[in-house]
N, C-alpha and C positions, 0 to 999 in steps of 0.2 A: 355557252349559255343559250339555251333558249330563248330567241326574239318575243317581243311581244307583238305578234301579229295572229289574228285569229280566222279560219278559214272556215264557210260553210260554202254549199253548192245549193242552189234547184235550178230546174227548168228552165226559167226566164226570169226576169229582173223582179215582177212581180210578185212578193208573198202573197198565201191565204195568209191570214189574220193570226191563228195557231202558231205557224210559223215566225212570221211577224214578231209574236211575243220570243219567242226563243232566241232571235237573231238582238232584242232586247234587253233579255236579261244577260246578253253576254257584253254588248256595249258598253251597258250601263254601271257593271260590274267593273269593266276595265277603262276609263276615265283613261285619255291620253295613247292607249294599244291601236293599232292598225287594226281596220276591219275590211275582210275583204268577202262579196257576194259573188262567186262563180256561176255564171251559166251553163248551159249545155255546150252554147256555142263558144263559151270563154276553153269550156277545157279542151274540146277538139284543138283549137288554137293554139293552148299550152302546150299538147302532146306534139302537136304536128313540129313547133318551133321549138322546142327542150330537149323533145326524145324522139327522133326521128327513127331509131333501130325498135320502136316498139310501137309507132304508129300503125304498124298491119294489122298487130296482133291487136292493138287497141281497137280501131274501126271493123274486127272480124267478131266483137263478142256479140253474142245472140242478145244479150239481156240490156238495156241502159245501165242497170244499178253495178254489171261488171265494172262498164265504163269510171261510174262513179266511185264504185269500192277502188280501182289502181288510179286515177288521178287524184285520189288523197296521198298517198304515196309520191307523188312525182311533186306535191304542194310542198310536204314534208322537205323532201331532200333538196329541191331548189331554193326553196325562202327561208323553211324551218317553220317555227312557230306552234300554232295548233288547229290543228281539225276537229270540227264536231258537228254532227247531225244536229238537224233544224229539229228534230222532236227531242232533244238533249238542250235541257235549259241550265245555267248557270244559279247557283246557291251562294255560291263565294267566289273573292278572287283567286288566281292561279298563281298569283305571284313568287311563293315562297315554294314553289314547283321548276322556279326555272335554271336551278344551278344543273339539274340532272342533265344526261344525254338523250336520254328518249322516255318517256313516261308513254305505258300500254297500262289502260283498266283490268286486272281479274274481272274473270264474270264465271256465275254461277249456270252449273257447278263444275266445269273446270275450261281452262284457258281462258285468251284474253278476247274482248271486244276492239273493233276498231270504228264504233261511231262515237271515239270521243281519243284522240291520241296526239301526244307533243314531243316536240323535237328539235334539236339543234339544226340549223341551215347544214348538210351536205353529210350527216352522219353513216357511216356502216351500214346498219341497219337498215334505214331507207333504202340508201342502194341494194341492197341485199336481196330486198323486197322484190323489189322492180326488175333485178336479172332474174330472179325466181317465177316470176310469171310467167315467160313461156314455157317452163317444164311444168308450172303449174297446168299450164291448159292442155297441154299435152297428154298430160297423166289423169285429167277430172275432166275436162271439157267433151264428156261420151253424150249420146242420143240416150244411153240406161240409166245415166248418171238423173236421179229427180233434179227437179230444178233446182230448187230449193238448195242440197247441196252440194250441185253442178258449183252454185253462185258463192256459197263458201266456200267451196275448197278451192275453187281458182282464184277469186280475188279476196273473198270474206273476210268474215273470223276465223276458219279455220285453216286457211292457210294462214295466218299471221303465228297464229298459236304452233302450226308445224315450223314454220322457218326461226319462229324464236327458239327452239327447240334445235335445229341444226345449225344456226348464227354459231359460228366460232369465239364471238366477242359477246355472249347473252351478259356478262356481267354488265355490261355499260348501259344494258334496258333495264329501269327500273317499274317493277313490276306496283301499279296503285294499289293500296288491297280495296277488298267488295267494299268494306263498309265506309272508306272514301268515294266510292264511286256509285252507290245502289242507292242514293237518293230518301234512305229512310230514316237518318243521322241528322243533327245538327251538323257534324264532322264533314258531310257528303260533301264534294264539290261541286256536282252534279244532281241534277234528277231528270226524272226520264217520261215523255207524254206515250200517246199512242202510236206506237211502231210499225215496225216490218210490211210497211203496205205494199212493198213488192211481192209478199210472199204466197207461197201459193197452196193447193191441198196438202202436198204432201208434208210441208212446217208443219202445218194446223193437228193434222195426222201425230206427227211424231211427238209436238207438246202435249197432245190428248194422251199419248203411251205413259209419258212421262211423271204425267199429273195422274194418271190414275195404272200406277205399275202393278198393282194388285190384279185388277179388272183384267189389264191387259195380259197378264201371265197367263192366270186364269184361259180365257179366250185364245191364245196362242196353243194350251198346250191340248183345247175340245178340237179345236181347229186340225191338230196333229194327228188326236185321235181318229176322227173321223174320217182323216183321211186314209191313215190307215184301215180303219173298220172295211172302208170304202172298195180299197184294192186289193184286200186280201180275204175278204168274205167270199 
């Protein structure tokens, strides 16, 4: 069974006010659950005394938010309970969430998210995660890799969506669907403020392809043209 205990991280002890309310709406939803505020300095801490075989790799990553995307991970499999981003505010309780072994969000439009994920104290999975790191950084952690998703694919969302994908035991992850998790439902357990502030040109870049795939085709295939006009004129 998943503990009732609920995990966020920032900076230092101090929220902005934003935040504040998020850390809020999750309290006050769960009357009686463990709430716990990680720092910067609490997680070096955590890593250094819990996991000593991955503190290198941990104090080696270029980015904060790597840090923070794999010490969600190491909260999960040591205590259990739940992790959620300070911009992921609470709509309802989780209660009736906690017979499962691991609960991951879908996110659109395909794989899971992991700024909102629960979990039994010491399960598969978690560990899974956590040995998959270092081939994760091995294999994405390049200078050509964008940042953007350098930062998922070694600790992200989309390294969680690949390892759930090669987990031997994916039964025992239950998967939330969108419309429990995407905040636009009465049903939603969640909703979601303003995000991704680590993120950098290239996200911004690739949401703009996305949201406008037309334009973008378009553009890609004058771009093609012209280059060829270009080199073989």
């Amino acid at each position: 069974m998943i503990p009732r205990i609920i995990h966020q991280t920032w900076k230092t002890a101090a929220l902005p006010e934003a935040m504040a309310a998020s850390r809020r709406s999750w309290i006050e939803n769960h009357p009686g659950w463990e709430y716990r505020l990680w720092t910067d300095e609490d997680i070096d801490r955590l890593a250094r005394e819990n996991f000593p075989e991955l503190l290198e790799l941990f104090r080696s990553y270029k980015y904060q938010i790597q840090r923070v995307d794999a010490v969600r991970y190491m909260f999960l499999n040591l205590y259990g309970g739940v992790y959620v981003d300070l911009d992921v505010f609470c709509q309802k309780p989780l209660d009736d969430l906690l017979d499962h072994g691991v609960v991951l969000p879908l996110t659109h439009p395909i794989g899971f998210s992991n700024d909102f994920m629960m979990a039994e104290k010491g399960h598969g999975f978690t560990r899974f995660l956590l040995d998959k790191l270092p081939d994760a950084s091995r294999q994405w952690d390049k200078w050509y890799v964008p940042r953007h998703f350098r930062v998922l694919l070694t600790t992200g969302s989309l390294f969680i969506s690949l390892m759930y994908n090669l987990y031997p035991l994916s039964e025992t992850v239950t998967p939330l669907p969108w419309r429990l998790y995407n905040g636009q439902s009465p049903a939603s357990y969640v909703s979601h403020g303003q995000g991704d502030t680590w993120a950098g040109w290239d996200f911004h870049l690739f949401n703009m392809l996305i949201k406008h795939k037309t334009a973008a085709a378009f553009g890609l295939v004058a771009l093609c043209a012209a280059l060829i006009w270009a080199l073989f004129r």
